[in-house]
Rosetta silent file (secondary structure, phi, psi, omega in degrees, C-alpha in Angstrom):
SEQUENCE: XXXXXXXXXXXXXXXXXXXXXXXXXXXXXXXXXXXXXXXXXXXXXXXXXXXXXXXXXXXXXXXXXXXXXXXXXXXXXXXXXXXXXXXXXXXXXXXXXXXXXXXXXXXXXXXXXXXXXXXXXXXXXXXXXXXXXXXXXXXXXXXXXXXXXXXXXXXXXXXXXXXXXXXXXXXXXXXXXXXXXXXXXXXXXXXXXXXXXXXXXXXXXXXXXXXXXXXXXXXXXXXXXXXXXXXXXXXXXXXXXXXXXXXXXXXXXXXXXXXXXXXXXXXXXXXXXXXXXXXXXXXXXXXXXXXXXXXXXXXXXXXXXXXXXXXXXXXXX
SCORE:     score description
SCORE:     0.000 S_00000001
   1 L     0.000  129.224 -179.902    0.000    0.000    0.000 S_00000001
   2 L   -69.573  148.889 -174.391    1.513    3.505   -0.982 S_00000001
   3 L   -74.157  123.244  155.265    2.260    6.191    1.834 S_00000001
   4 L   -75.842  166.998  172.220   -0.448    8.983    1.706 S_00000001
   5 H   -34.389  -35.312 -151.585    0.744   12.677    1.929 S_00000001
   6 H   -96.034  -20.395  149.296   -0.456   12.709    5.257 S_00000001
   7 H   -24.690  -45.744 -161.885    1.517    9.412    6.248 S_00000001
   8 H   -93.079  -22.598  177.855    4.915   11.004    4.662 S_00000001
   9 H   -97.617  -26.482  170.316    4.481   14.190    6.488 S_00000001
  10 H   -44.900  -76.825 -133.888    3.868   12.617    9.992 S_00000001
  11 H   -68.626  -75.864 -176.845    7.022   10.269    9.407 S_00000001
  12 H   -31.002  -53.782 -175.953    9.256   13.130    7.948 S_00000001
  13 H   -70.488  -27.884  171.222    8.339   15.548   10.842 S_00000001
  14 H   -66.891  -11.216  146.946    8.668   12.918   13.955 S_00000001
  15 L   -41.255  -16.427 -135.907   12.520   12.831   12.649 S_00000001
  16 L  -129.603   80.770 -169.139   13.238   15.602   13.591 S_00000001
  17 H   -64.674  -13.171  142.873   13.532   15.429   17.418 S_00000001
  18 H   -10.840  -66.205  153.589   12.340   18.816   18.708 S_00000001
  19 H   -67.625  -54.765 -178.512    8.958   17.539   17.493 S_00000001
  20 H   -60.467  -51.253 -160.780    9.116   14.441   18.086 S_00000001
  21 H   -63.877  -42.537  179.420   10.313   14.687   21.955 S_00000001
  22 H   -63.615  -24.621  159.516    7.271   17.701   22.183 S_00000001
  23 H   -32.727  -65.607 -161.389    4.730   14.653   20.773 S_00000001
  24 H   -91.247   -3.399  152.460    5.549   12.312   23.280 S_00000001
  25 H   -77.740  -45.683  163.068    5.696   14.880   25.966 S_00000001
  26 H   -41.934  -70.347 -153.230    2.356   15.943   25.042 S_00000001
  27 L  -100.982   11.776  174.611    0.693   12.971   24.365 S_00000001
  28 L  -134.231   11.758  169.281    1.976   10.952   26.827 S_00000001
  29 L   -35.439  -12.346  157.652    2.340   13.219   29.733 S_00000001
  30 L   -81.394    3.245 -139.929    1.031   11.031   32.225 S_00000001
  31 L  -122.904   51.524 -123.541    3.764    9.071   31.916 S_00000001
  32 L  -102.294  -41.564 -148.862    5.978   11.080   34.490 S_00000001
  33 L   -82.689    3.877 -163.070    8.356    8.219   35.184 S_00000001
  34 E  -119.707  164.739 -178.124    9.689    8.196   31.435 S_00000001
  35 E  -107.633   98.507  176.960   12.686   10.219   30.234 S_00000001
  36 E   -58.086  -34.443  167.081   12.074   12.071   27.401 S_00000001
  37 E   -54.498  -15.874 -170.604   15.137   13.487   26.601 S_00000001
  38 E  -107.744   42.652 -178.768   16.546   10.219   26.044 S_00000001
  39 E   -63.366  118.963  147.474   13.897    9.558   23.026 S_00000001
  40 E  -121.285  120.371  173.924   16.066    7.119   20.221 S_00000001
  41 E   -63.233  147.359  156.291   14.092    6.238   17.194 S_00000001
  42 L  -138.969   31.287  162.728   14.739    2.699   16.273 S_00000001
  43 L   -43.279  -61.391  149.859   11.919    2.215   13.753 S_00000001
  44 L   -40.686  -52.088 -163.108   14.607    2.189   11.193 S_00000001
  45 L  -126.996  -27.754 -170.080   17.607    0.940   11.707 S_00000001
  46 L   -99.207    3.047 -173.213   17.489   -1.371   15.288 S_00000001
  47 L  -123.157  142.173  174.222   14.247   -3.422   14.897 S_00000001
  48 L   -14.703  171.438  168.226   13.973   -7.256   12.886 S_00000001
  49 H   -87.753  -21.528  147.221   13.310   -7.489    8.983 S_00000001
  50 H   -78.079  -19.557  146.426    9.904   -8.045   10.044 S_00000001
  51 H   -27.096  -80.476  178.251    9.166   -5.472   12.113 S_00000001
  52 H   -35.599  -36.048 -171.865   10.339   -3.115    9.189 S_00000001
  53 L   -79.128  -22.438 -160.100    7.737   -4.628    6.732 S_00000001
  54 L   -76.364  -73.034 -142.693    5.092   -4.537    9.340 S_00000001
  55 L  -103.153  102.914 -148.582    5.086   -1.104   11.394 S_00000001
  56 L  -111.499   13.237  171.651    5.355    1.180    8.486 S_00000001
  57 L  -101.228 -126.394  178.315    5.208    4.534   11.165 S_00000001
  58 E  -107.832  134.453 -166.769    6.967    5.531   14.069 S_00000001
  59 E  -151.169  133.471  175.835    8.794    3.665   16.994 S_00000001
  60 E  -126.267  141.103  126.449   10.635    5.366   19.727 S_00000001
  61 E   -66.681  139.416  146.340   12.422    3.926   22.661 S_00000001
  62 E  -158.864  174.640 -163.499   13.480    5.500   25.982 S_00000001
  63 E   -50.788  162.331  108.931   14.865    5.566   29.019 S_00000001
  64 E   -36.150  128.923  158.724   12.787    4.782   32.789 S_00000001
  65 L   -73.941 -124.061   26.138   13.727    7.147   35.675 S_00000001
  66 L   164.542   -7.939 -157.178   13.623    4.006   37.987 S_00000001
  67 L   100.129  168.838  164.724   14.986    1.830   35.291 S_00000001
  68 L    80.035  148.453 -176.093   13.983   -0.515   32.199 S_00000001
  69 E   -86.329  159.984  147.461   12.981    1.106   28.557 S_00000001
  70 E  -110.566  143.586  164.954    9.199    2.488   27.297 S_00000001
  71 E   -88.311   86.751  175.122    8.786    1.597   23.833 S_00000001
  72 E   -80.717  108.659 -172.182    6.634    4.241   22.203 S_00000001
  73 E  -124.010  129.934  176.499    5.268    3.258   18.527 S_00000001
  74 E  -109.809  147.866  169.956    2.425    5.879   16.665 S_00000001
  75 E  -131.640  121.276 -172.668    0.488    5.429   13.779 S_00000001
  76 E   -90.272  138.334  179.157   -0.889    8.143   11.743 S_00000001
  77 E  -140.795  128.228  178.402   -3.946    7.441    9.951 S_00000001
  78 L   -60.712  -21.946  175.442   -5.950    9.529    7.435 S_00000001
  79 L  -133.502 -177.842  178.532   -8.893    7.059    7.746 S_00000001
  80 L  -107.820  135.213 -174.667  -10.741    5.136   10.659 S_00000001
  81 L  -109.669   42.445  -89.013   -9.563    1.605   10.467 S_00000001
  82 L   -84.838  -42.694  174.314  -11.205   -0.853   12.385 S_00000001
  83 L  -100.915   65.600 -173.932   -8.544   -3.488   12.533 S_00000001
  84 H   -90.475   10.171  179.533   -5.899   -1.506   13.977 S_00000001
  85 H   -70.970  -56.161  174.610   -6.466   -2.980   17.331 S_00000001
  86 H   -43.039  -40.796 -177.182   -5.326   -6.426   15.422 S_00000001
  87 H   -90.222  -17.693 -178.330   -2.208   -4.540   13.720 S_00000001
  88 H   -47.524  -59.268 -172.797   -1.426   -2.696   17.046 S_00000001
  89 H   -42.579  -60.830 -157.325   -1.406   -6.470   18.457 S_00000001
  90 H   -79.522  -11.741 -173.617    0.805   -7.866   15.604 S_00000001
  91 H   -77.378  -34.096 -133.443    3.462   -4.701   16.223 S_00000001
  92 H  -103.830   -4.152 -179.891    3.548   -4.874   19.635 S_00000001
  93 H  -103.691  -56.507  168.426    4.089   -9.076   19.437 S_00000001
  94 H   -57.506  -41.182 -174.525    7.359   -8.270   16.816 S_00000001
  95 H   -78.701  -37.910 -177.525    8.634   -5.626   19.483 S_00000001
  96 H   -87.002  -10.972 -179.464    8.561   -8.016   22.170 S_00000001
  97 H   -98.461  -42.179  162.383    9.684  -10.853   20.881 S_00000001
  98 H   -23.871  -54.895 -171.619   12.445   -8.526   19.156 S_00000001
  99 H   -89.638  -15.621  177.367   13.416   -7.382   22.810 S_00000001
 100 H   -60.576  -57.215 -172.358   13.017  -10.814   24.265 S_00000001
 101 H   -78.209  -18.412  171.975   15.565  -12.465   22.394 S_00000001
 102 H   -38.298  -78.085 -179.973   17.719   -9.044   22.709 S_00000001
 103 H  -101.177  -35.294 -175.053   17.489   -8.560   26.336 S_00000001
 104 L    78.292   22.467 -171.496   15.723  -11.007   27.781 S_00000001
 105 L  -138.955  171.621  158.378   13.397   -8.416   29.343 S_00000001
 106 L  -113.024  166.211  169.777   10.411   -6.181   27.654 S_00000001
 107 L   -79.730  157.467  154.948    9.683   -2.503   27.440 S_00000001
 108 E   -71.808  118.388  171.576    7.038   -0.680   29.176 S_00000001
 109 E  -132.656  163.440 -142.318    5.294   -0.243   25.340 S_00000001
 110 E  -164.142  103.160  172.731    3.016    1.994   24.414 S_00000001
 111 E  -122.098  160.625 -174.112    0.769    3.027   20.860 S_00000001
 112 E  -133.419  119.991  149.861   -0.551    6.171   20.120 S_00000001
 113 E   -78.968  111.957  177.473   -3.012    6.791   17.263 S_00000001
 114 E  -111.989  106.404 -152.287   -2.874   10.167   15.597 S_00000001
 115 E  -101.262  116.684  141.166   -6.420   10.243   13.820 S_00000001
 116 L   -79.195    4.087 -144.426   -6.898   12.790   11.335 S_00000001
 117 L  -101.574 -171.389 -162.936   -9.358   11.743    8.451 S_00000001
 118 L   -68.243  -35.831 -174.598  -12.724   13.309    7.561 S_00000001
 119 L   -82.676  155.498 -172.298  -15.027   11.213    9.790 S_00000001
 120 L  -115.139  130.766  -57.641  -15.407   13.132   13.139 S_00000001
 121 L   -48.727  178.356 -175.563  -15.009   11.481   15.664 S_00000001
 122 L   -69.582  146.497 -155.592  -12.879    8.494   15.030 S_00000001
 123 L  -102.094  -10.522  177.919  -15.411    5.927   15.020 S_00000001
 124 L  -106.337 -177.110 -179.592  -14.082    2.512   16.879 S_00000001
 125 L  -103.978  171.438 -164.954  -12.992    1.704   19.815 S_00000001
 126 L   -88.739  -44.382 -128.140   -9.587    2.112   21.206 S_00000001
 127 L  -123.203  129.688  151.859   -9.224   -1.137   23.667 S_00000001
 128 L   -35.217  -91.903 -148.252   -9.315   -5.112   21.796 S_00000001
 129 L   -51.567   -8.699  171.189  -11.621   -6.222   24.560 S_00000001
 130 L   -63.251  -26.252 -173.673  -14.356   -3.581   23.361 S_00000001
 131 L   -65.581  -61.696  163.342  -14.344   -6.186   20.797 S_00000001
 132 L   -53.086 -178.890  177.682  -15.746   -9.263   21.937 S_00000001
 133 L   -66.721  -69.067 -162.764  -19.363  -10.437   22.657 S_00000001
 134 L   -89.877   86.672  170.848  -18.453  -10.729   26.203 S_00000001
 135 H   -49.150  -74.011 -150.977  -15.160   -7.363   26.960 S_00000001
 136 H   -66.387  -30.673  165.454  -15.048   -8.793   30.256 S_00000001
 137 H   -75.167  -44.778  171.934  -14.345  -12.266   29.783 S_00000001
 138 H   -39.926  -73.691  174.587  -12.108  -11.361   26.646 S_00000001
 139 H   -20.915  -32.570 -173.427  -10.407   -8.883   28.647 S_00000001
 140 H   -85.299  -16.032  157.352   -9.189  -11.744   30.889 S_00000001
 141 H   -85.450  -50.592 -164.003   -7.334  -13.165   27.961 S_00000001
 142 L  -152.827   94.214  163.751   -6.241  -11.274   25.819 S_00000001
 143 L   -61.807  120.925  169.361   -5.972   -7.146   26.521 S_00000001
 144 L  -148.661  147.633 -173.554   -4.678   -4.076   23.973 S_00000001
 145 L  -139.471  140.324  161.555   -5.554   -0.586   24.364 S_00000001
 146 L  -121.131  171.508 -175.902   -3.799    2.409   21.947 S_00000001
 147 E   -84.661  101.778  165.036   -3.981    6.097   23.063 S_00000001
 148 E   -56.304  139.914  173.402   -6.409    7.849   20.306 S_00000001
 149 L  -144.203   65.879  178.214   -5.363   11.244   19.840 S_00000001
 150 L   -76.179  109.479 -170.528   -8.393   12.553   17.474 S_00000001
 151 L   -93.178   -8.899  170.989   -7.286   16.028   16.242 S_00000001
 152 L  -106.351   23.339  127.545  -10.197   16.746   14.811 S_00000001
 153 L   -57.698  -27.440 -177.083  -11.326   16.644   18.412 S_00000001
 154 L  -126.683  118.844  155.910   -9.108   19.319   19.582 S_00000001
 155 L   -41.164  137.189  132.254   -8.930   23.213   18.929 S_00000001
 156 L   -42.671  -28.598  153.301   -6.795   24.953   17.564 S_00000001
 157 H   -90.916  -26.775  144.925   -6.174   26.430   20.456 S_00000001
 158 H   -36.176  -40.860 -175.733   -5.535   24.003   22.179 S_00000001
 159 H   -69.341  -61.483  148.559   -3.360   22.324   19.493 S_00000001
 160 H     7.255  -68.053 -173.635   -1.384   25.610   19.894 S_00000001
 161 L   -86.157    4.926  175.016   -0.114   24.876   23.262 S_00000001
 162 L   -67.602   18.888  170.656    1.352   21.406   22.147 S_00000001
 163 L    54.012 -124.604  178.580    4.456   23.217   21.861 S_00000001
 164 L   -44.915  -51.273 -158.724    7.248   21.926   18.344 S_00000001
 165 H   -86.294   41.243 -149.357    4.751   19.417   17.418 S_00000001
 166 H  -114.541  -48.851  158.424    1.876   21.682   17.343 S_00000001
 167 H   -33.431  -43.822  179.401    2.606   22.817   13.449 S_00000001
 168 H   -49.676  -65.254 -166.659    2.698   19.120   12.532 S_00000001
 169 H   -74.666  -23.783  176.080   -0.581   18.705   14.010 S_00000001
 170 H   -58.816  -61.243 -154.337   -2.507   21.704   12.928 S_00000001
 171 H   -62.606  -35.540  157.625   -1.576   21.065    9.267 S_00000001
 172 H   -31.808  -55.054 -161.269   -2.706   17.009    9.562 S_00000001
 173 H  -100.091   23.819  166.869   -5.874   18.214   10.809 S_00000001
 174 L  -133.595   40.586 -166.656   -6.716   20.669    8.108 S_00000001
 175 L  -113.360   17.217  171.469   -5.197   19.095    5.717 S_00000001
 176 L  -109.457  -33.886 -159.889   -8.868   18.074    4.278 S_00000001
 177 L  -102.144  -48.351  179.081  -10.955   21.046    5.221 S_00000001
 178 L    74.075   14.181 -154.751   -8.057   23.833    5.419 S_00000001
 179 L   -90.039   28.552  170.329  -10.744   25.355    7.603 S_00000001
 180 L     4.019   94.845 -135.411   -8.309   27.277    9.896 S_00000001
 181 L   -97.718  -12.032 -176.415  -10.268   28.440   13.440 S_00000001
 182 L  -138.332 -178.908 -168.973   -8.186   31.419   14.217 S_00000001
 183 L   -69.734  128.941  174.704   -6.593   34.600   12.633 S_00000001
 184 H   -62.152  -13.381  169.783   -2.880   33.388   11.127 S_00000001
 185 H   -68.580  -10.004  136.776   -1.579   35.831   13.260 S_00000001
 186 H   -34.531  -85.824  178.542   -2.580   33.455   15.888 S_00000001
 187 H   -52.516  -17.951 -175.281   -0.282   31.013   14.769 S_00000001
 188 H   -70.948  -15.204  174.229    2.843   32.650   13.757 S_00000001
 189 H   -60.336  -48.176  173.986    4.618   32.435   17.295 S_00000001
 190 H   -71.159  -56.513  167.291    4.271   28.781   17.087 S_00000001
 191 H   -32.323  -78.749 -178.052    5.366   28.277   13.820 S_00000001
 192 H   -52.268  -41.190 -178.204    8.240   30.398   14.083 S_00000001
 193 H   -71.364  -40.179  173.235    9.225   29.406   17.413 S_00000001
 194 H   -25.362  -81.947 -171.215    9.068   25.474   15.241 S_00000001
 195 H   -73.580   -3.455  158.994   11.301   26.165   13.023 S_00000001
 196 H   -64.478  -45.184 -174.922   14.053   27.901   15.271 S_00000001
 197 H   -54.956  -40.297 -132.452   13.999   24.391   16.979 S_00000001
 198 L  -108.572  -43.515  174.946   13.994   22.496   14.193 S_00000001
 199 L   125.577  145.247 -167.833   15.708   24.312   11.546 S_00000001
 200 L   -50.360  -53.715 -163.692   14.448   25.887    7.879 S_00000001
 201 H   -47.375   -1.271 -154.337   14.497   22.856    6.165 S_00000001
 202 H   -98.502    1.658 -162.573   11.427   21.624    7.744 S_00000001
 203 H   -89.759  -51.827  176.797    9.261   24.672    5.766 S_00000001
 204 H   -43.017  -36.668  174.097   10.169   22.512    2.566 S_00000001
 205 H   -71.790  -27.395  179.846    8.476   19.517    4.316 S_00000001
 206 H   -54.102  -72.712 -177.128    5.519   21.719    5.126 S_00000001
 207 H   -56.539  -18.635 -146.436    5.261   22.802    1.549 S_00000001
 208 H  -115.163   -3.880  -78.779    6.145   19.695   -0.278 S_00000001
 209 H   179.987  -86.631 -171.934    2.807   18.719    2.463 S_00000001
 210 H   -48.730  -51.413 -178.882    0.899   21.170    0.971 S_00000001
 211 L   -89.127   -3.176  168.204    1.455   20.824   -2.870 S_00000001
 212 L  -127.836   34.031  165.640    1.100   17.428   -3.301 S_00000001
 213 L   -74.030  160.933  176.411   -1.535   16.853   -1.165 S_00000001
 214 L   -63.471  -36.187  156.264   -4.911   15.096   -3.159 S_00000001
 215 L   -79.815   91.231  118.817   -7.143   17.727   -2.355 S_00000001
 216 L    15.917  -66.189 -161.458   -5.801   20.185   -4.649 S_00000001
 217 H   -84.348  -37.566  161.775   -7.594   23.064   -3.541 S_00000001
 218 H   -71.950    2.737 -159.928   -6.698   22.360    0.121 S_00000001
 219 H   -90.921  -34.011 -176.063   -3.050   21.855   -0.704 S_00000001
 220 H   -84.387  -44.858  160.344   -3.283   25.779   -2.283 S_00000001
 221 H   -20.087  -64.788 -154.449   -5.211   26.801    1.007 S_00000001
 222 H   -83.947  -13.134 -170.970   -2.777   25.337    3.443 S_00000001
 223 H   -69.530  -32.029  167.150    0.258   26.344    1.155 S_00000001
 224 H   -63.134  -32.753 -170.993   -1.036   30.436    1.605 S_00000001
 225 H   -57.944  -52.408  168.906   -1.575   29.631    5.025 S_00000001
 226 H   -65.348  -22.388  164.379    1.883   28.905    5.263 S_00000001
 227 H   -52.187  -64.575 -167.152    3.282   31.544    2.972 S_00000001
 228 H   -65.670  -22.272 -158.509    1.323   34.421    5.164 S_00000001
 229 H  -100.925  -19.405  140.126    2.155   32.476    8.863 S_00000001
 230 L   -90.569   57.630 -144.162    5.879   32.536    8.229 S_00000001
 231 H   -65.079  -10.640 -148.322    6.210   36.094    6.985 S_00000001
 232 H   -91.711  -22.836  179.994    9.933   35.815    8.397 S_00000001
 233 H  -101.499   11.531 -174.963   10.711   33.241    5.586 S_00000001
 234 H   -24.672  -66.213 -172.354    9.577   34.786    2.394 S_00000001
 235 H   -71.898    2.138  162.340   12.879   33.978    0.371 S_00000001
 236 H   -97.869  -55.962  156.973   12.956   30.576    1.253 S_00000001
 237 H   -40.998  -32.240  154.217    9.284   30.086    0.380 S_00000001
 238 H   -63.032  -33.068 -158.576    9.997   31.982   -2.881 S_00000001
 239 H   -85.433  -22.974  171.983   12.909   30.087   -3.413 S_00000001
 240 H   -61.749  -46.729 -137.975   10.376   26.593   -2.957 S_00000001
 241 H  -100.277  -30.398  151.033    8.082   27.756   -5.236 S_00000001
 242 H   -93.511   20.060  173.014   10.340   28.657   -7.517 S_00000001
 243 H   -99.595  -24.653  166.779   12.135   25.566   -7.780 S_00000001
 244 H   -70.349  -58.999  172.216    9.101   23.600   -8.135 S_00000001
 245 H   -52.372  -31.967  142.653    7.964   25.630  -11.092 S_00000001
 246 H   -33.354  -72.028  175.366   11.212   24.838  -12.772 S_00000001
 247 H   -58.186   -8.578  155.541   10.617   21.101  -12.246 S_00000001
 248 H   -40.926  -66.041  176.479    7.300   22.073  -13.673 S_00000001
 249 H   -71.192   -0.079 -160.967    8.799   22.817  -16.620 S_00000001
 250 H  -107.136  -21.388 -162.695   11.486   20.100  -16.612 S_00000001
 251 H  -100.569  -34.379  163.622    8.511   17.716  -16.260 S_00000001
 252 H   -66.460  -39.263  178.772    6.449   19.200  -19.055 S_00000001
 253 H   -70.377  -19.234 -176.480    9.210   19.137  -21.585 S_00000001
 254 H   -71.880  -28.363 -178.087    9.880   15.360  -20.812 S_00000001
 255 H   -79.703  -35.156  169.016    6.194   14.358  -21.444 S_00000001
 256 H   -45.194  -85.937 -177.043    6.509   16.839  -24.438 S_00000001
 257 H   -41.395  -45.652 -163.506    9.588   14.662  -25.757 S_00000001
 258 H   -93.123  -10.787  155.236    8.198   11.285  -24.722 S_00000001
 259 H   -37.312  -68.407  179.437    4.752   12.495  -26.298 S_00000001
 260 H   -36.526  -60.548  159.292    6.344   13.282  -29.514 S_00000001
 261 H   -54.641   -5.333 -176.729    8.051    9.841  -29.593 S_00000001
 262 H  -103.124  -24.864  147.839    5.152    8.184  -28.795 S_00000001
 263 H   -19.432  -76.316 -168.374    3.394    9.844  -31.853 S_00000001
 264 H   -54.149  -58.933 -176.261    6.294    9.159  -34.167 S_00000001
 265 H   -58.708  -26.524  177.013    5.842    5.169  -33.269 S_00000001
 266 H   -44.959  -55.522 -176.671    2.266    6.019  -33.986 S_00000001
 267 H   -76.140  -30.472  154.022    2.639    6.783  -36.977 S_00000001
 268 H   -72.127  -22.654 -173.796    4.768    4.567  -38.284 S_00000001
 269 L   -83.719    7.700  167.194    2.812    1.704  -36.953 S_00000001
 270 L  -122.272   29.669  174.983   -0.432    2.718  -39.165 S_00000001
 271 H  -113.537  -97.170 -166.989    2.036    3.567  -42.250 S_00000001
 272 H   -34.325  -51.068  159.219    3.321   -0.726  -41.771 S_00000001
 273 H   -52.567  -62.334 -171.330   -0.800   -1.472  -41.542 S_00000001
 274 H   -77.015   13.374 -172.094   -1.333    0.663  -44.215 S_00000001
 275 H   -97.520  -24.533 -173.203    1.802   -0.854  -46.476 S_00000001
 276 H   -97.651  -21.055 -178.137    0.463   -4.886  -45.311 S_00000001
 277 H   -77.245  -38.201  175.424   -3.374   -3.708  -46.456 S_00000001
 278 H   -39.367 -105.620 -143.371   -1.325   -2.624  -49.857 S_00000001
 279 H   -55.481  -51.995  166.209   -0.060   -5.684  -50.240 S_00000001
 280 H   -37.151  -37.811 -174.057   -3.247   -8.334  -49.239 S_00000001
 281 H  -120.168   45.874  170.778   -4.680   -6.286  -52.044 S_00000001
 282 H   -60.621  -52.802 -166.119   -2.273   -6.498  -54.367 S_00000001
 283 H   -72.571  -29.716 -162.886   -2.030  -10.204  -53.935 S_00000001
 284 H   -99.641  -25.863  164.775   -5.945  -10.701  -54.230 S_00000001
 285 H   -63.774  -34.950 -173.689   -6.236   -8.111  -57.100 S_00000001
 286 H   -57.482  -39.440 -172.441   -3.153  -10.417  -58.690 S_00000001
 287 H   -75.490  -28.463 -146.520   -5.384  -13.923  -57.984 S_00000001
 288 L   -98.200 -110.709 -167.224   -8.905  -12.104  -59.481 S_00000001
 289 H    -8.966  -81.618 -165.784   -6.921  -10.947  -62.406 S_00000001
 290 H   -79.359  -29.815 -174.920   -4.412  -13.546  -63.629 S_00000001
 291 H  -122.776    7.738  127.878   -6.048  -16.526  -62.371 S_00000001
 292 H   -86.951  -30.520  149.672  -10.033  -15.990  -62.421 S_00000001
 293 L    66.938   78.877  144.689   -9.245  -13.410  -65.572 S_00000001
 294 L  -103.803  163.548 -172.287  -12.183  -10.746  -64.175 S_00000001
 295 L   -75.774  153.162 -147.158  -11.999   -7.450  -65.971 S_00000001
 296 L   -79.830  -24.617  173.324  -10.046   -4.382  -64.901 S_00000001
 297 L   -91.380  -79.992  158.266  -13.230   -3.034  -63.411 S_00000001
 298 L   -34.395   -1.370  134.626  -14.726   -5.690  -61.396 S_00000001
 299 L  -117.070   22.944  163.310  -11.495   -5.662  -59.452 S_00000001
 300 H   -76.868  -32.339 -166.609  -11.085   -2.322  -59.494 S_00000001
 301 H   -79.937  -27.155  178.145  -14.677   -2.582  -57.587 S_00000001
 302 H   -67.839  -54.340 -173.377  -13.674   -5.134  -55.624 S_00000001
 303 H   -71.287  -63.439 -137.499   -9.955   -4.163  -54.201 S_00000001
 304 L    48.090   43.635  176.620  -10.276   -0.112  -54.623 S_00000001
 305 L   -90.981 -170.960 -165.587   -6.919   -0.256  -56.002 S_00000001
 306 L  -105.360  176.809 -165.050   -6.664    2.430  -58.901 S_00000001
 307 H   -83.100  -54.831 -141.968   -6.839    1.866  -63.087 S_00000001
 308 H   -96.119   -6.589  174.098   -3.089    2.382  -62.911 S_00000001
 309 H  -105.246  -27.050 -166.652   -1.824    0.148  -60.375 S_00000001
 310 H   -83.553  -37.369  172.812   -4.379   -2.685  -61.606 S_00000001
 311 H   -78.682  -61.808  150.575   -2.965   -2.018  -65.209 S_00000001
 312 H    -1.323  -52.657  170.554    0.743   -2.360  -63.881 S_00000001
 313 H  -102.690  -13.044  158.488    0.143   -5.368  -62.658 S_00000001
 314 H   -61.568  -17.623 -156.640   -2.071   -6.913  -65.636 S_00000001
 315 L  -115.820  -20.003 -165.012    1.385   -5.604  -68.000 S_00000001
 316 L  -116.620   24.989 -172.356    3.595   -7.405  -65.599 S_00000001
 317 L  -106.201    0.000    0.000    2.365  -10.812  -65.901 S_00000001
């Protein structure tokens, strides 16, 4: 299954650790006992060859004040899924057996949904055991709970005080509606204060967000949003926009050129049909003529070859 936009900009921006460490202080803030500073992704580079094929998001490890790791792993999703209790289950079974054979101990683990898509609210339930006929009896077997974090639950102002990752999340959860709740001068503190953390480069991830998202019209929405809400970054946003428009053009002459070429094979390949129809009726004017000996007209009517190629080949027999 191909990454959506909104998939590629979660993953890109939780890189980045500024944001990411302001996520998982945010969204896991009850969680007093874990050390955030000592956030390592290992999504990437430290977890099995199955793992990798599997958990196609985010996976953080860190430190315990008291000892022992938490394992954090998020999934962003664009739609409501019903069995993500069942894929939570299958990650969180690959992390542990991963750390079993490792360590011989497990993480304190942990998933976080960050629910984004158009229906409001996310519509399932968070916990496996919601699942069975009987939750209570289930529950005594076999338990899984993820954190839901439904942003199109939460204000903008509110989203606001989620400190780095608070850009991240605004732009997820408009990135269908573009419906913005406050003045952009609201937002510009936040922004700005982002990308000091984080560093310029991440306004290319914004935009590159923005312009190839699938709604089209929200993609030009959130890309003005961003234009007007970093006013501090003009020549770097100019400098996006015009390097895309370049590759505009780099991208139109190549379809121009592979157009052209695909023409040119066109065209020869109904000039070799019309050169093999030539010849069938060459050959069938040749049989009506020399070897049924009909008249120059009756296979002129027949064929629709012309008086002059039908005498041509009556002269050459």
């Amino acid at each position: 299954m191909s990454r959506s936009q909104y998939d590629s900009f979660f993953s890109r921006s939780m890189e980045l650790p500024p944001i990411a460490q302001a996520f998982f202080r945010q969204y896991l803030r009850s969680y007093t006992h874990a050390d955030f500073t000592s956030l390592t992704r290992i999504d990437r580079t430290n977890t099995s060859a199955d793992l990798k094929k599997r958990h196609r998001d985010i996976a953080y490890e860190m430190m315990l004040k008291k000892g022992g790791k938490l394992l954090a792993c998020a999934e962003q999703q664009s739609q409501p899924d019903i069995t993500l209790p069942a894929r939570f289950l299958r990650y969180s079974a690959d992390n542990l057996e991963h750390h079993l054979k490792r360590d011989q101990k497990i993480p304190f683990l942990v998933n976080i949904l960050f629910y984004s898509g158009e229906v409001s609210p996310y519509p399932y339930p968070n916990t496996l055991q919601a699942y069975y006929d009987d939750p209570e009896a289930g529950s005594q077997e076999l338990a899984l709970r993820f954190h839901l974090i439904d942003l199109t639950q939460i204000s903008d102002v509110e989203l606001l005080q989620h400190g780095h990752c608070a850009p991240m999340a605004l732009l997820l959860k408009h990135g269908r509606d573009d419906k913005f709740e406050l003045k952009v001068a609201a937002y510009r503190d936040v922004f700005q204060a982002c990308i000091d953390a984080v560093g310029d480069g991440y306004i290319s991830t914004m935009l590159d967000y923005a312009t190839f998202l699938n709604n089209e019209e929200a993609g030009k929405k959130i890309y003005r949003f961003i234009e007007e809400v970093l006013i501090t970054k003009q020549d770097m946003i100019m400098t996006y926009g015009e390097r895309l428009q370049q590759q505009g053009k780099q991208q139109g002459m190549q379809q121009g050129m592979q157009q052209a070429k695909q023409q040119e094979k066109q065209k020869w390949i109904q000039q070799e049909k019309q050169k093999e129809m030539q010849r069938e009726k060459l050959s069938i004017a040749k049989n009506l003529l020399l070897q049924l000996h009909l008249g120059i007209e009756e296979v002129k009517k027949a064929t629709g070859l012309s008086q002059a190629a039908l005498e041509q080949l009556q002269a050459a027999r």
